[in-house]
LUMFIDO-562238 format. One line per field, with one value per residue (C-alpha): x, y, z; residue number from 1; residue in one letter. Coordinates in Angstrom, 1 decimal, m for minus. Layout:
<nodes>
xx <- c(X,...)
yy <- c(Y,...)
zz <- c(Z,...)
lumvo <- c(NUM,...)
sedren <- c(A,...)
</nodes>
This chain:
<nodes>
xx <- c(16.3,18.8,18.3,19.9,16.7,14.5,14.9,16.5,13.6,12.4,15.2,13.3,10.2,12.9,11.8,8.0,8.5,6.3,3.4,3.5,4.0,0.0,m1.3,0.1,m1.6,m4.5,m5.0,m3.9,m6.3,m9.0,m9.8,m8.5,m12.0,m11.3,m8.0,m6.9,m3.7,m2.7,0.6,2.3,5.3,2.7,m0.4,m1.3,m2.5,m3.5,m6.8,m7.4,m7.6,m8.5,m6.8,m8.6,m11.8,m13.6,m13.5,m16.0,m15.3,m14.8,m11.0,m9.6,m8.7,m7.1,m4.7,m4.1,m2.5,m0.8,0.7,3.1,4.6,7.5,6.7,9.9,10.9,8.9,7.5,4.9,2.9,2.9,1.8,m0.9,m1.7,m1.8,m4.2,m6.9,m6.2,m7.1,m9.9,m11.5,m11.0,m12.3,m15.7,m16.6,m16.1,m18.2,m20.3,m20.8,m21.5,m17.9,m15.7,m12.0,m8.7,m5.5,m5.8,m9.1,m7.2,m3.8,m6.1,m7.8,m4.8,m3.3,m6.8,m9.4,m11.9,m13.4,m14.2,m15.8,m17.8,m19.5,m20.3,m21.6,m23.9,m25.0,m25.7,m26.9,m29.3,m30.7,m30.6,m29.6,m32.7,m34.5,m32.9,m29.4,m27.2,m28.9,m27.1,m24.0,m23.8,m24.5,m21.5,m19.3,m19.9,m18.8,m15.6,m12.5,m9.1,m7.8,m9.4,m8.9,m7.4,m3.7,m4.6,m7.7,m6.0,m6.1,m8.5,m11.4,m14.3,m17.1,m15.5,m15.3,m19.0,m19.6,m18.0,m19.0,m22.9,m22.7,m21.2,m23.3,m26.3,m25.3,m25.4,m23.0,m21.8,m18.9,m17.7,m18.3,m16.6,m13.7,m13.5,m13.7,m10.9,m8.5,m10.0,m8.4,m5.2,m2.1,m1.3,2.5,2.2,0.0,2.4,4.7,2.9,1.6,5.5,5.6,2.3,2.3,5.2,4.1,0.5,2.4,4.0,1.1,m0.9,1.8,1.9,0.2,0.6,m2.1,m4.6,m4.2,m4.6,m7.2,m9.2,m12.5,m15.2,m17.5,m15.0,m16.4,m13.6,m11.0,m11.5,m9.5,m12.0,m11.5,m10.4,m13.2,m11.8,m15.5,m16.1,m13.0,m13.7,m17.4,m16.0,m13.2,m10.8,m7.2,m4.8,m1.5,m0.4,3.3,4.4,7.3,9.6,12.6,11.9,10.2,9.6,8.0,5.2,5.1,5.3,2.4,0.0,0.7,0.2,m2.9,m3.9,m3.4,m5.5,m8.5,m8.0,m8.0,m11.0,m12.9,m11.9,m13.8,m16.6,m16.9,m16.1,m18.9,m21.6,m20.5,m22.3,m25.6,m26.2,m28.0,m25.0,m23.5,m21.6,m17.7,m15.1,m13.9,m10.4,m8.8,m5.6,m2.9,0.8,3.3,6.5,9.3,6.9,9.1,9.1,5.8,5.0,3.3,1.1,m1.8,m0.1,0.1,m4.0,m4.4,m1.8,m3.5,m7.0,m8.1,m8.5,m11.5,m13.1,m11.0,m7.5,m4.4,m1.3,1.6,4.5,8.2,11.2,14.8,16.3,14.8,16.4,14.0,11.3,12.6,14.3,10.6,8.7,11.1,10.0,12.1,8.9,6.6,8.7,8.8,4.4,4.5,7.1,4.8,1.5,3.0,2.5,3.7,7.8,9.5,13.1,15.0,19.1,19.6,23.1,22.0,22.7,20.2,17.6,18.5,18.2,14.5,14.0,16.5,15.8,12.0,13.0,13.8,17.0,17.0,18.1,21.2,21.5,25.9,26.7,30.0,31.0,34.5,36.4,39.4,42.0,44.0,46.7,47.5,51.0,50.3,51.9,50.0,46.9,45.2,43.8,46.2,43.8,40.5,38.7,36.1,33.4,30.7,28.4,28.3,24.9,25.3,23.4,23.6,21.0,22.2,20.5,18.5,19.1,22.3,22.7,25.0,22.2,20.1,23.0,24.7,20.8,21.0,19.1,15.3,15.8,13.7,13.2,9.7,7.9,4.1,1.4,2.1,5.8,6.6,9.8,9.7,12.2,11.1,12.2,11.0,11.0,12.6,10.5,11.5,10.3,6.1,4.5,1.3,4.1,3.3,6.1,6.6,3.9,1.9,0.6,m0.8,m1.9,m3.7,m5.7,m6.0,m7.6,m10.3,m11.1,m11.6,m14.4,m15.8,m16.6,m16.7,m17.4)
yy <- c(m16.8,m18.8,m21.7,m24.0,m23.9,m26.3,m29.9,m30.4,m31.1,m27.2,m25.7,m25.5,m23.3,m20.8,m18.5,m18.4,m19.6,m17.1,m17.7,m21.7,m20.9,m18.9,m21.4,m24.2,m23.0,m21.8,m26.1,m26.7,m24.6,m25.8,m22.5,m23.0,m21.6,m18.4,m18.0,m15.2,m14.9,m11.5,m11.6,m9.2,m11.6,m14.5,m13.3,m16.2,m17.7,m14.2,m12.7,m9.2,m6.1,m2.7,0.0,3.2,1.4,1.7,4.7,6.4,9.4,10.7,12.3,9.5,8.5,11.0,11.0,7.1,8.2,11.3,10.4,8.5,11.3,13.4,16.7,18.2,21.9,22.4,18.6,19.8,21.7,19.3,16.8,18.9,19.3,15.4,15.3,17.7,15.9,12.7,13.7,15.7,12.3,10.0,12.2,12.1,8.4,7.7,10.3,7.8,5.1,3.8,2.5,4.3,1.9,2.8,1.9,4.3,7.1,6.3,6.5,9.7,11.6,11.5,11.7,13.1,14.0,11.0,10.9,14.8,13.9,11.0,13.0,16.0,13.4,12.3,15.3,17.2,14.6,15.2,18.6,20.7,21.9,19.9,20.2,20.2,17.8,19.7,23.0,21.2,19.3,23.3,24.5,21.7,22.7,26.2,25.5,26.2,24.9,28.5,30.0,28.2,29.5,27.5,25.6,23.6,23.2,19.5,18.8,17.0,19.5,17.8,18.4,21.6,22.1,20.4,23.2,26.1,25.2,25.0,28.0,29.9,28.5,29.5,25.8,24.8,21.5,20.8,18.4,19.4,22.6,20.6,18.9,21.5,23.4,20.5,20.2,23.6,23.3,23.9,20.3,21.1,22.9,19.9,17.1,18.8,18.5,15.1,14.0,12.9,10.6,8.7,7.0,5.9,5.1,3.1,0.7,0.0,m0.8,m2.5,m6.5,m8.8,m6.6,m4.4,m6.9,m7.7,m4.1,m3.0,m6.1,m6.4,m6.7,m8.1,m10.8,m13.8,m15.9,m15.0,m17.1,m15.0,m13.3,m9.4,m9.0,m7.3,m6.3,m5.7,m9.4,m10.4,m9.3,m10.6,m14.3,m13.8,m14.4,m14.5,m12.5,m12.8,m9.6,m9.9,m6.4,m7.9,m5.1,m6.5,m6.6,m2.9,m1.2,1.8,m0.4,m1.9,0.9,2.8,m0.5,m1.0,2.3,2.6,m0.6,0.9,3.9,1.2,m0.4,2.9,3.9,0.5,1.8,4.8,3.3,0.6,3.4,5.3,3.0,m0.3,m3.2,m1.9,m2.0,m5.1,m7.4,m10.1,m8.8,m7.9,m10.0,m7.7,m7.5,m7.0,m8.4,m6.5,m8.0,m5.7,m7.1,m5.0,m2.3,0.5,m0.5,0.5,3.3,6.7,9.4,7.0,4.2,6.7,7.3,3.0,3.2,6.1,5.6,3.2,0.7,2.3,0.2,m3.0,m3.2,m4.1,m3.4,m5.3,m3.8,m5.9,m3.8,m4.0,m0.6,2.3,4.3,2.2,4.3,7.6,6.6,4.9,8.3,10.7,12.5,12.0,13.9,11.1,8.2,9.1,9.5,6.3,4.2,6.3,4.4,1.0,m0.3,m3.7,m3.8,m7.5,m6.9,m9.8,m9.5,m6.0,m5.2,m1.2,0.4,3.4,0.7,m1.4,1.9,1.8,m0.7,m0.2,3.7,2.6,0.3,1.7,1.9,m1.2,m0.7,m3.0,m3.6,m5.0,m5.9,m6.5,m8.4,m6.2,m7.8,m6.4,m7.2,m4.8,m6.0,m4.3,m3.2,m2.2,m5.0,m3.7,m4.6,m7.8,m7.4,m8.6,m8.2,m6.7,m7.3,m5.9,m7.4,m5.2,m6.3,m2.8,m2.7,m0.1,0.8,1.7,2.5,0.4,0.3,m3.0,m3.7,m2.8,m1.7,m4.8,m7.4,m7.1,m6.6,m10.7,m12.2,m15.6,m16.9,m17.7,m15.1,m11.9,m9.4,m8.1,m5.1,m6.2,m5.2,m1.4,m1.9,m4.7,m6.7,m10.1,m12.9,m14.6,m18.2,m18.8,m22.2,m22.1,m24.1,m27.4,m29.6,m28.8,m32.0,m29.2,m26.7,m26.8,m28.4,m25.6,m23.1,m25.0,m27.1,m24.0,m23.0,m26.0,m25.5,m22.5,m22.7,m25.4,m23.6,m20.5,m22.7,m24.3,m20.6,m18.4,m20.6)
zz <- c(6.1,4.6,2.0,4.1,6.9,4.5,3.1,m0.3,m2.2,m1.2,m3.2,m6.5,m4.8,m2.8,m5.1,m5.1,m1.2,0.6,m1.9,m1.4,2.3,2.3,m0.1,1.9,5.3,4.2,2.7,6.4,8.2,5.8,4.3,0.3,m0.6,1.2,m0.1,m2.7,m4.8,m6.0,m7.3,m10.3,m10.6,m11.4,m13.3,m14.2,m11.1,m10.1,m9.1,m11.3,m9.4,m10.4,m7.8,m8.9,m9.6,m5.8,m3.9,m1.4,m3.3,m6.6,m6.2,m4.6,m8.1,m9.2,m5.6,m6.2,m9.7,m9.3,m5.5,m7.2,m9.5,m7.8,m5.6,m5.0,m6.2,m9.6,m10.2,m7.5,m10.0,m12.6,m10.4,m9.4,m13.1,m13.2,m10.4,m11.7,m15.2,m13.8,m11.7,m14.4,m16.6,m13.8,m13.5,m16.9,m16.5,m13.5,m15.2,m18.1,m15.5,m16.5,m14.2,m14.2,m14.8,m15.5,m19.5,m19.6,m18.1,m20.1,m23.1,m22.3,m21.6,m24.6,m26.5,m24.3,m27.5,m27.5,m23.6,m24.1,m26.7,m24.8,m21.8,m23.6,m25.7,m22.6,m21.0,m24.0,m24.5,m20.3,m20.4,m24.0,m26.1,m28.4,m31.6,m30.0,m32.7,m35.5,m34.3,m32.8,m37.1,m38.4,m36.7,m37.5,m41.0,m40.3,m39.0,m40.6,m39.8,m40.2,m38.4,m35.3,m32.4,m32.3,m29.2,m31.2,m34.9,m35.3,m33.2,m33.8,m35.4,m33.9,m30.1,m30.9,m32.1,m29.3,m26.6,m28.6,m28.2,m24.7,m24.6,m26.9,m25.4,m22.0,m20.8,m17.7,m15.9,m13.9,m15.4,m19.2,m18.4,m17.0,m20.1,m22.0,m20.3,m20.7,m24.3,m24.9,m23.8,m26.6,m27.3,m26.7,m23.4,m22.9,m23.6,m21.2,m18.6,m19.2,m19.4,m16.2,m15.8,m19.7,m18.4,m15.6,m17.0,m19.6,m16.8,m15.4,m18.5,m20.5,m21.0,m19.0,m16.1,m17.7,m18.2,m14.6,m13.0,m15.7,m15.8,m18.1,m16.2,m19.7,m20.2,m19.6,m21.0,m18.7,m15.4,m12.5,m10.5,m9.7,m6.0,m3.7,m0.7,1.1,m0.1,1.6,4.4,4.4,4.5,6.5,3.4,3.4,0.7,m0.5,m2.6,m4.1,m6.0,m7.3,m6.3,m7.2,m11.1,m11.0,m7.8,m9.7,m10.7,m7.2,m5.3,m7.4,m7.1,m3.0,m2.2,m4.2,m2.4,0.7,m0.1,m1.4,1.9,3.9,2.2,2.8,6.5,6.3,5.3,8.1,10.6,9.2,8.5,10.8,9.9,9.5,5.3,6.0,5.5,7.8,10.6,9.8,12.0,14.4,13.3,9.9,9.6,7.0,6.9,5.2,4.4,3.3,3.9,3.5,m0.4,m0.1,2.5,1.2,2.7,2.1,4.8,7.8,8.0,7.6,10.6,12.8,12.3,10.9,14.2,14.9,11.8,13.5,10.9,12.5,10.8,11.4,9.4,8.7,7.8,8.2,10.0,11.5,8.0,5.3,6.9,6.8,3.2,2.1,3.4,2.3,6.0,9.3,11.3,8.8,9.9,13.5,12.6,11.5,14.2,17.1,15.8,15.9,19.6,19.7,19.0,17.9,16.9,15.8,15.2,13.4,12.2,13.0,16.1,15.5,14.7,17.7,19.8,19.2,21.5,24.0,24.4,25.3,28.5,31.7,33.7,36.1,39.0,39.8,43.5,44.6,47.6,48.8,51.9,53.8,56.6,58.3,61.0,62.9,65.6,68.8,69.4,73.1,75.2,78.2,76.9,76.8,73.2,70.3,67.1,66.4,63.6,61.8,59.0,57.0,54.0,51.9,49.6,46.5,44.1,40.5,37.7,34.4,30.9,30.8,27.2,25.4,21.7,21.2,22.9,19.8,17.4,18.7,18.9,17.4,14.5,15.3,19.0,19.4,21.9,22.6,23.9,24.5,26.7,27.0,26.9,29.1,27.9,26.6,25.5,22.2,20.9,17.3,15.5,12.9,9.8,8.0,5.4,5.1,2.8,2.5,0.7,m3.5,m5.5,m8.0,m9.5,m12.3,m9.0,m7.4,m11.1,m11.0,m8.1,m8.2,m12.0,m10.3,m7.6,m9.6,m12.1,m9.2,m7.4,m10.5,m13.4)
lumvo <- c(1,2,3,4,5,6,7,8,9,10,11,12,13,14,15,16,17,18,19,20,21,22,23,24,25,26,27,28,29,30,31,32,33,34,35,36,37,38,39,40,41,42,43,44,45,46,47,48,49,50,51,52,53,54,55,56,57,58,59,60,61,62,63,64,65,66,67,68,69,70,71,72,73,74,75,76,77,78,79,80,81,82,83,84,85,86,87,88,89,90,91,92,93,94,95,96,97,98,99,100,101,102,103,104,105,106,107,108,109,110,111,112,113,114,115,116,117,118,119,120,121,122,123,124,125,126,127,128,129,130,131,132,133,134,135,136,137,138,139,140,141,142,143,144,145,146,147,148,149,150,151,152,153,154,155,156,157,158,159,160,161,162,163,164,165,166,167,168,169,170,171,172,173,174,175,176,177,178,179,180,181,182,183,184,185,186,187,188,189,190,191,192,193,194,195,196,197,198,199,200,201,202,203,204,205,206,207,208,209,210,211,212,213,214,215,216,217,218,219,220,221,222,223,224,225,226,227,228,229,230,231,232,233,234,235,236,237,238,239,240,241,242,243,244,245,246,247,248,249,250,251,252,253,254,255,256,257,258,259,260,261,262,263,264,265,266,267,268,269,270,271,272,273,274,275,276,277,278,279,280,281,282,283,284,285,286,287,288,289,290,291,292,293,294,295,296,297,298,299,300,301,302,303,304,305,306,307,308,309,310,311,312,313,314,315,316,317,318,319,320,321,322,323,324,325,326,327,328,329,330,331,332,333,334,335,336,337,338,339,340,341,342,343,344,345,346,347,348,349,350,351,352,353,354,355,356,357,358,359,360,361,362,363,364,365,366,367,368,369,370,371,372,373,374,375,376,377,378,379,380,381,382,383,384,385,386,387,388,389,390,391,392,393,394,395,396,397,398,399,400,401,402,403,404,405,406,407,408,409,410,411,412,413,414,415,416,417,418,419,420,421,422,423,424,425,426,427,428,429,430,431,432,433,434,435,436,437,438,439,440,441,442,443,444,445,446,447,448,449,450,451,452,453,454,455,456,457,458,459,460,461)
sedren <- c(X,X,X,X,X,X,X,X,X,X,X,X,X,X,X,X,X,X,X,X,X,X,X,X,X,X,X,X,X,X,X,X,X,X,X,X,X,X,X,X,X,X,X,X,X,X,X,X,X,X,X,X,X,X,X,X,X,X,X,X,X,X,X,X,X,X,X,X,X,X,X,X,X,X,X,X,X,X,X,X,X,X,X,X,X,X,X,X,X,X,X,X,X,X,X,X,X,X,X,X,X,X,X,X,X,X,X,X,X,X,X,X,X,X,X,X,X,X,X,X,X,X,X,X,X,X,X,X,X,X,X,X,X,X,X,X,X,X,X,X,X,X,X,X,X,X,X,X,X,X,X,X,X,X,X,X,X,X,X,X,X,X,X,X,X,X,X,X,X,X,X,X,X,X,X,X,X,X,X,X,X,X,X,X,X,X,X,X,X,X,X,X,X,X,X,X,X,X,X,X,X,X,X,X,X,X,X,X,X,X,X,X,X,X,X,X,X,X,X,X,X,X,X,X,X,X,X,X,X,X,X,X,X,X,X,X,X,X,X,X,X,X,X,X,X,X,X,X,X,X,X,X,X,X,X,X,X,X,X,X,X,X,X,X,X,X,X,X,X,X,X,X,X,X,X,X,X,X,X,X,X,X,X,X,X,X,X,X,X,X,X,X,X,X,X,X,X,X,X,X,X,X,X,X,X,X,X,X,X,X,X,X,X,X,X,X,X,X,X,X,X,X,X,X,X,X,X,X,X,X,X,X,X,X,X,X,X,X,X,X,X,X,X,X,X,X,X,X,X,X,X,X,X,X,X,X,X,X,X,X,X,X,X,X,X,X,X,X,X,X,X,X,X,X,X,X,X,X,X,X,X,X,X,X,X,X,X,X,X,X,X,X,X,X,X,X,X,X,X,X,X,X,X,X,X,X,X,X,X,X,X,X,X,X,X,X,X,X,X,X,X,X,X,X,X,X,X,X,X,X,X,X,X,X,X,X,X,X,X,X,X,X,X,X,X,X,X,X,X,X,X,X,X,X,X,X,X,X,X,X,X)
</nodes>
């Protein structure tokens, strides 16, 4: 939409635009209160939120992380390495009754000592022998840095007292043993295959960014509450998420589609368990409006898409040709997966004839009906006869099967025009208004700073 749709004294908001736009209908409608800002581009009128931090189970961290890193040809297996690094890092945290971030698991891959000795405290002290530091501070003394193997020379001696009294003693849990095996790795064959996720980690725990997607929970001093998605939907809230894709789509990608998979997970759980924990009932529909949501899409968007309406979302995804899909999912059978689950079609002017083909290819041929009106005179050169002329007039009816929508239709729309397929596929004509000035739209961002700043002391102070 073009600058030149609003009133003058819009111009200096174009670019935080779609922000004021939520805030300033959600004041319309009455329903500031329920209103929720998540924005990377703007952390300080940002709500916190913590994408690995709730899950329904256990590995769903580890996939939120590693999803992001590259598959093809020989990344595969280092990604896979990733993902049973993380998970293994994550269960020791939940283990400690820790809740996993992004800076927690950045900090425990490139150290993970201090992580394994907290969990084997913890579960030497539920269920080692009495007596268990005593030995564990016995064989620290006896360790030598020469006689390590190579993989554990520089590591810290009290880690590996720690392993090799479990192991003498015969003493086994899951997750100690997955520490332990990552504790053993050669550090250099190590790094290497941590290349690929420290830089990735480091994004999204760097700067002000990281304090917003790692938030602490014990800080009482910072104001911005932590977005809940389970209490959003309890009071019918509204959100606005901004992933500020144009300054680093790495970072935005990595926190939408890990957003998606928290969201596709809450789904699970309503589908499961309904409303019956005891709370209020749910509203029946849940709402999600992705913009540019090819930016965004991942494995973790087609399940939201296929199943999840049983637990009442509705996804209504905005994209510009049929090829940001299949670019976004790096799949053409994915992007047809994902085009096949959305029902209701609304194309505005497209530029793409491939794009503007997945409207028209979905009508029928109507059926066009001509008729033609035929009249001729014939004279009579027989002077014996009494009959000069004789004419003759016919209406001819033909018919012809046509394509109801062209290609080009869709591609000369005019601004604010839309064509529609709704209620199973039946064709509509759109007319959208086209917005002016809005007195409710926010001047620039200190004033929804402002308000937002009250309203997060009034309901969180």
């Amino acid at each position: 939409m073009s600058s030149d749709a609003f009133d003058n004294r819009l111009r200096p908001v174009v670019e935080f635009l779609p922000v004021a736009t939520f805030h300033g209908e959600a004041k319309r409608a009455g329903r500031l209160d329920q209103f929720h800002i998540f924005h990377l581009g703007f952390p300080d009128i940002s709500e916190r939120y913590n994408p690995v931090g709730d899950f329904a189970r256990i590995t769903e961290v580890a996939s939120r992380i590693s999803t992001q890193l590259p598959s093809e040809g020989n990344s595969s297996a280092f990604r896979e390495f990733a993902w049973r690094f993380t998970n293994i890092a994550a269960r020791a945290l939940v283990g400690l009754g820790r809740r996993p971030d992004y800076n927690t698991i950045a900090r425990y891959v490139t150290s993970i000592e201090p992580l394994l000795t907290d969990y084997y405290h913890l579960w030497l002290d539920k269920e080692g022998p009495e007596g268990w530091r005593t030995a564990v501070q016995r064989i620290e003394g006896t360790l030598n840095e020469k006689n390590l193997p190579m993989a554990l020379r520089g590591r810290d001696f009290h880690a590996i007292a720690l392993t090799r009294y479990a192991k003498e003693h015969g003493l086994f849990d899951a997750v100690a043993d997955g520490l332990r095996s990552a504790f053993e790795y050669d550090k250099t064959y190590f790094d290497k295959l941590t290349a690929s996720l420290l830089p990735l980690l480091e994004k999204l725990t760097t700067g002000r960014i990281g304090k917003l997607l790692s938030p602490d929970y014990a800080d009482s001093a910072d104001q911005r509450p932590i977005l809940d998605w389970m209490r959003v939907i309890r009071e019918h809230g509204i959100v606005y998420v901004g992933l500020d894709a144009l300054t680093d789509a790495e970072v935005a990608g990595a926190v939408g589609n890990s957003m998606f998979a928290d969201l596709t997970s809450i789904a699970g759980q309503l589908y499961k368990q309904g409303d019956t924990q005891g709370l209020p009932l749910l509203p029946e529909h849940k709402t999600i409006h992705a913009d540019e949501f090819n930016e965004l899409i991942g494995n973790e968007f087609i399940p939201l898409l296929n199943k999840a309406g049983g637990a009442g979302f509705q996804v209504t995804a905005y994209t510009q040709t049929a090829s940001d899909i299949e670019a976004g999912i790096g799949d053409l059978a994915k992007a047809g997966q994902i085009t096949g689950n959305l029902n209701t079609l609304i194309m505005l002017r497209v530029k793409n004839e491939i794009t503007a083909r997945i409207l028209t290819d979905q009508l029928p041929k109507a059926r066009i009906y001509t008729k033609l009106a035929a009249s001729q005179v014939t004279d009579n050169n027989d002077p014996d006869s009494d009959i000069d002329f004789t004419t003759r007039s016919e209406d001819r009816l033909t018919e012809t099967e046509m394509d109801m929508l062209m290609p080009a239709d869709l591609i000369q729309l005019p601004k604010g025009q839309a064509f529609a397929l709704l209620e199973g596929g039946q064709l509509y004509k759109l007319r959208l208004p086209l917005p002016g000035y809005d007195p409710l739209l926010p001047k620039d961002i200190e004033e929804i700073s402002r308000e937002r700043l009250s309203h997060y002391e009034t309901d969180y102070g």
